[in-house]
C-alpha positions in Angstrom: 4.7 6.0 -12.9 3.4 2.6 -11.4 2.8 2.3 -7.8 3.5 -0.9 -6.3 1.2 -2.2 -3.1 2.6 -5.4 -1.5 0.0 -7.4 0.5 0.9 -9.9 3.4 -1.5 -12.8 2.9 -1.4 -13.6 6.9 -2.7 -9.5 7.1 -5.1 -10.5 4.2 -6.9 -12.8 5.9 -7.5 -10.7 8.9 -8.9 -8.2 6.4 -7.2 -6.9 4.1 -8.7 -8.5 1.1 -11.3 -6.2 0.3 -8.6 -3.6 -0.2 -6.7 -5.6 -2.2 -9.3 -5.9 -4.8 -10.2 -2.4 -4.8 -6.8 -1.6 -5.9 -6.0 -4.3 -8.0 -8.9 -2.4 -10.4 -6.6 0.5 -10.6 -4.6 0.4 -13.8 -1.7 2.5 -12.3 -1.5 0.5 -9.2 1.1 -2.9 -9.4 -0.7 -5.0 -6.4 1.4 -8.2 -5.3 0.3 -10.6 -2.1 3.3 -12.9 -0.6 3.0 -15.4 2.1 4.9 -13.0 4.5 6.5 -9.3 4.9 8.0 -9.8 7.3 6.4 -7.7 9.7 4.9 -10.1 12.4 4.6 -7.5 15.5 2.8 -5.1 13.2 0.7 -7.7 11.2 -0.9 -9.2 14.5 -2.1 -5.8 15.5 -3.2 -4.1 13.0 -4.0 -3.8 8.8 -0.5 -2.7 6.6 0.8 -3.1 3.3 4.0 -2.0 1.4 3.7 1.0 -0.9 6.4 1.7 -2.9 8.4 -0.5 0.0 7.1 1.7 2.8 4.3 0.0 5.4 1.6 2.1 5.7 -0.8 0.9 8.7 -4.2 1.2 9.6 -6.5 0.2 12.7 -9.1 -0.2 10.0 -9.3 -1.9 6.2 -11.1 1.4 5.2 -8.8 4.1 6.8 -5.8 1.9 5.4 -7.3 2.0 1.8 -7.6 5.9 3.2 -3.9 6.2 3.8 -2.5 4.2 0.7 -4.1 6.3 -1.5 -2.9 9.3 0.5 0.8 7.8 0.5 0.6 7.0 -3.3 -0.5 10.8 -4.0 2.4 12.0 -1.9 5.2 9.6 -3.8 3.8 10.7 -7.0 3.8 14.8 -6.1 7.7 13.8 -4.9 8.2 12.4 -8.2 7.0 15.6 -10.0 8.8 18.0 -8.2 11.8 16.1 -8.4 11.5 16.3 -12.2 10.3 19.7 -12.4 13.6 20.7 -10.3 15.4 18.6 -13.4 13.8 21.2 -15.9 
C-alpha cells in the first residue's frame, strides 16, 4: 500500500522542503506539493502536511518528519488488521 504525503508549497518555503525530499526517496511514499491546502491558520504557525488526507503538524521540520512516519506506520498497521479481521 502507497502512502500519499501532500505538501503546501507556502509551508515548504517556511521549511518543509527538506522533508519533502527525504520522503520523496521512499519508494512507498506518493509525495505531491500544491500551491495551497487550504490550511492558512495552521500553515502560518507551524510545519504540516497531509498523510493519507490527515494534517499531521509539527513545531519543528524534524519532529514533523518524526510524526509522518509515525502516522504512516499507524495507517499501515490499520490496514493489516483490517485485513487480517477479513481472513
Amino acid at each position: 500500500m502507497f502512502t500519499l504525503v501532500e505538501f503546501c508549497s507556502s509551508n515548504m518555503l517556511k521549511g518543509t522542503e527538506a522533508v519533502y525530499r527525504e520522503l520523496d526517496e521512499n519508494p512507498e511514499i506518493d509525495v505531491l506539493d500544491y500551491g495551497c491546502l487550504n490550511n492558512c491558520g495552521l500553515c502560518s504557525k507551524a510545519f504540516f502536511v497531509l498523510v493519507d488526507g490527515e494534517i499531521v503538524s509539527a513545531m519543528t521540520p524534524d519532529k514533523l518528519l518524526e510524526k509522518i512516519y509515525k502516522r504512516i506506520e499507524r495507517n499501515q498497521n490499520e490496514v493489516s488488521d483490517w485485513m487480517d479481521d477479513l481472513n
